[in-house]
C-alpha positions as CSV (number, residue, x, y, z in Angstrom):
1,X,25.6,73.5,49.9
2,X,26.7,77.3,50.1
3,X,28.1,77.3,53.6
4,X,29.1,80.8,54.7
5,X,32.6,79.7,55.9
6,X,34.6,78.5,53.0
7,X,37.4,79.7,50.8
8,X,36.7,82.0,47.6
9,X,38.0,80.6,43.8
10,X,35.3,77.8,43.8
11,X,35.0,76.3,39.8
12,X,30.8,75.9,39.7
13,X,29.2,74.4,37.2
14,X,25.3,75.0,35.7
15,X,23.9,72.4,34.2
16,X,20.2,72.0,32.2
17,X,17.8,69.6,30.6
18,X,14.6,69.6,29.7
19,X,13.4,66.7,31.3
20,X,14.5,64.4,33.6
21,X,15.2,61.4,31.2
22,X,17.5,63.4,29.1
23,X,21.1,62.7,29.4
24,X,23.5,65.0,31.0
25,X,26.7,63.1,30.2
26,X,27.6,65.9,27.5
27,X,27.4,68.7,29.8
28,X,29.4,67.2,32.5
29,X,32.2,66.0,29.9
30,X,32.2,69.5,28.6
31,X,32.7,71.4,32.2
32,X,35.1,69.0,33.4
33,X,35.9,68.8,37.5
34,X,34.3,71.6,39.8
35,X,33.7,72.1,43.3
36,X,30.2,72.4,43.4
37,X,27.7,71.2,40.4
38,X,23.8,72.7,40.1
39,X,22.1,70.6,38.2
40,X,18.3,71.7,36.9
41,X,16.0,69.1,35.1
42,X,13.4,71.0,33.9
43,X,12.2,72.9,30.1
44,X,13.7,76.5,30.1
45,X,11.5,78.4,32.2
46,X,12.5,81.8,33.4
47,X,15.5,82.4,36.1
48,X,13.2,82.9,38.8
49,X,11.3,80.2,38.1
50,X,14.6,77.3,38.4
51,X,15.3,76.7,41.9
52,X,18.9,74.9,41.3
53,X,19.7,78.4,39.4
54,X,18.6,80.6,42.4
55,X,20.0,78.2,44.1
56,X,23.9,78.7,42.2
57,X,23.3,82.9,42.7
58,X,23.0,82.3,46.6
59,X,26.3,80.6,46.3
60,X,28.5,82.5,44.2
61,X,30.9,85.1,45.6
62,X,33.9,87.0,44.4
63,X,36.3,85.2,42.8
64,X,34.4,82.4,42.3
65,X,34.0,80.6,38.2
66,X,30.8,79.7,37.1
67,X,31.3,77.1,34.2
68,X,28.1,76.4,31.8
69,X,28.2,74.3,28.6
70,X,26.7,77.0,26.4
71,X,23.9,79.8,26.7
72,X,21.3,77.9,25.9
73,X,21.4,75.8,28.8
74,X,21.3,79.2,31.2
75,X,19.1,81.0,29.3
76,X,16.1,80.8,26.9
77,X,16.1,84.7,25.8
78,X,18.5,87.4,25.3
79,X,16.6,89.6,28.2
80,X,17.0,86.5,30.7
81,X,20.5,85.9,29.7
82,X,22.1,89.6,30.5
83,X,19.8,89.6,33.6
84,X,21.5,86.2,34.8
85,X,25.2,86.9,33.9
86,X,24.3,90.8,35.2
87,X,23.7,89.2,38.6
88,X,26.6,86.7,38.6
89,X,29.4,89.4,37.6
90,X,27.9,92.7,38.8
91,X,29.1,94.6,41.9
92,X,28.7,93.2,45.4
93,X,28.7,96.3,46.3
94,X,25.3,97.2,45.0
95,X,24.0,93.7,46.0
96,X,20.5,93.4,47.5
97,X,18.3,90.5,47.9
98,X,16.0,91.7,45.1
99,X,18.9,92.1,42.4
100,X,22.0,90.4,43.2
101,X,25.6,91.3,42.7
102,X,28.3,88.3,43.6
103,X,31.3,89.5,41.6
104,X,32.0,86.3,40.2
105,X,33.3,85.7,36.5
106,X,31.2,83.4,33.8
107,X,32.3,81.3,31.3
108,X,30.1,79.6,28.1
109,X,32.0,76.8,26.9
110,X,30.5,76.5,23.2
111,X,30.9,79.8,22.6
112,X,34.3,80.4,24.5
113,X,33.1,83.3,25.8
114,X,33.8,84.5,29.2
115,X,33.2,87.3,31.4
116,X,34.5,88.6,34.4
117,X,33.2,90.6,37.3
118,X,31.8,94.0,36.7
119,X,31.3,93.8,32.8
120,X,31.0,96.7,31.6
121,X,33.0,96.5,28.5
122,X,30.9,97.7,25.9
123,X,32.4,95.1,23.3
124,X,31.5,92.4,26.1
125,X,28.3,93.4,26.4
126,X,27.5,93.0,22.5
127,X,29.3,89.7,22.1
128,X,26.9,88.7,25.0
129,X,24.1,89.9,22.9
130,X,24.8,89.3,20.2
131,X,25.6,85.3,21.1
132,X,22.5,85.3,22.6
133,X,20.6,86.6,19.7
134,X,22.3,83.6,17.7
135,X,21.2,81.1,20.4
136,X,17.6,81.9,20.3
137,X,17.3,82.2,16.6
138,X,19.2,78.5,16.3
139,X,16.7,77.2,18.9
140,X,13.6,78.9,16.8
141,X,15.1,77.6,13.8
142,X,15.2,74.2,14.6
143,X,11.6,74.3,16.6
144,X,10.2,75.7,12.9
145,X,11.7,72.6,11.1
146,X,10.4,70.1,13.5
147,X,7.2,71.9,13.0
148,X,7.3,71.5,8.8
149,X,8.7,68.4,9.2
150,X,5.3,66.7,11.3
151,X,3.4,68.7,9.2
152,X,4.9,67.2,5.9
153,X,4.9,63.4,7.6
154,X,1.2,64.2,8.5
155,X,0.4,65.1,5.0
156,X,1.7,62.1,3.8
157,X,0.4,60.0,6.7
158,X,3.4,59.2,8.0
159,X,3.3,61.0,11.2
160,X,2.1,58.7,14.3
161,X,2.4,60.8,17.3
162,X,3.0,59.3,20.4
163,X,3.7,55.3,20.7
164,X,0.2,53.8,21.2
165,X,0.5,52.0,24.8
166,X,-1.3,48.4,25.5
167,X,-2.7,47.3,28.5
168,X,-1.6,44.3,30.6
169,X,-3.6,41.8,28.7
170,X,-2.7,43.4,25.3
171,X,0.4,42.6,25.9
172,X,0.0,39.2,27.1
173,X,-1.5,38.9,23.8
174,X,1.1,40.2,21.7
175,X,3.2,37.3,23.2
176,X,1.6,34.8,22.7
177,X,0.9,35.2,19.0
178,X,5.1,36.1,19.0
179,X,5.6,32.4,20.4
180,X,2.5,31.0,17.6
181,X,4.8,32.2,15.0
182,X,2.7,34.8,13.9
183,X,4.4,36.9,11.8
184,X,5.6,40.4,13.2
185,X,4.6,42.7,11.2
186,X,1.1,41.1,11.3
187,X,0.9,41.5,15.2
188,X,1.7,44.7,15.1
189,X,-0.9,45.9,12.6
190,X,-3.6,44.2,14.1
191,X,-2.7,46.3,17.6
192,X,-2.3,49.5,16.0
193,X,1.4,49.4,17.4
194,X,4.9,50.0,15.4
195,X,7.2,47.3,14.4
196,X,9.9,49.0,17.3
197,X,7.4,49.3,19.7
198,X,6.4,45.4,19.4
199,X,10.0,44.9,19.9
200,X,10.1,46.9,22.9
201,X,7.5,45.1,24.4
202,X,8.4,41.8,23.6
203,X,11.5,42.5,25.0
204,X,10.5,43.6,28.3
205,X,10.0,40.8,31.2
206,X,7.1,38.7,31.6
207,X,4.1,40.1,33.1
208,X,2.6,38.5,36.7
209,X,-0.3,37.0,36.0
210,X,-2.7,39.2,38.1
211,X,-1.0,42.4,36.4
């Protein structure tokens, strides 16, 4: 993917989810047409710890535009995020293996923030932090509320966790008492299911008979 013969000014995009059945279709919208795309499915762990980023570092030179949607899909923390743009933008000149410098510029497309090579603008360097700071507490914020919000459905006994899952035969089951004309609701309170999860199931294709 980084092959050492190829022309400087490459548009590189960084993408992130969580897991790998979230959608990226926002992300890609948002950085529009690049040369080269790094995408990393996996929770926000630290830079060394996401291959595709390491990956996007090796490849970056001078000159080149790394695109990300917004800071929060490159970083998790305000120490992680000036280490990563640090090594993106810094020097080459006072690149090694263990700290990179490419000299490429960085742009956060939420934000519409950007910033070049060798930023050592002191009002850069607080918007960075500063944007950062905002990013974490949003992401804190809205962990606390899903927090109070389980709590609150749990104190009410609303809260359910996890979709209960039925075996083969379970299933089988639930069909058949669909096509009897059992009444919905009632088939999904006898196996401890939701109404949308009997749905789900009912929708899915027949089983095989030895499954």
């Amino acid at each position: 993917m980084n092959g050492t013969h190829r022309a400087p000014g490459q548009r590189v995009a960084y993408l992130r989810v969580s897991s790998a059945g979230q959608n990226l279709a926002r992300q890609l919208e948002a950085v529009g047409e690049c040369d080269q795309t790094f995408t990393e499915k996996q929770s926000g762990k630290s830079a060394t710890d996401r291959p595709q980023l390491q990956a996007l570092i090796r490849h970056v030179r001078r000159g080149d535009h790394v695109v990300v949607a917004s800071m929060d899909r490159l970083a998790r923390s305000v120490i992680d995020l000036n280490g990563i743009v640090q090594q993106i933008t810094g020097d080459p000149a006072e690149h090694t293996e263990q700290r990179p410098r490419k000299g490429a510029s960085i742009e956060f497309l939420k934000e519409r923030l950007t910033f070049e090579p060798g930023h050592a603008d002191p009002m850069a360097a607080f918007q960075l932090n500063m944007m950062g700071a905002f990013a974490q507490f949003e992401r804190e914020l809205i962990r606390q509320r899903q927090a109070e919000g389980i709590a609150a459905a749990k104190k009410r006994g609303a809260y359910k966790g996890r979709p209960r899952s039925l075996e083969s035969d379970q299933i089988r089951s639930v069909r058949n008492a669909a096509l009897a004309g059992t009444p919905k609701a009632q088939i999904a309170r006898e196996h401890g299911i939701s109404r949308s999860t009997l749905y789900r199931y009912l929708e899915q294709p027949p089983l095989p008979l030895n499954g």
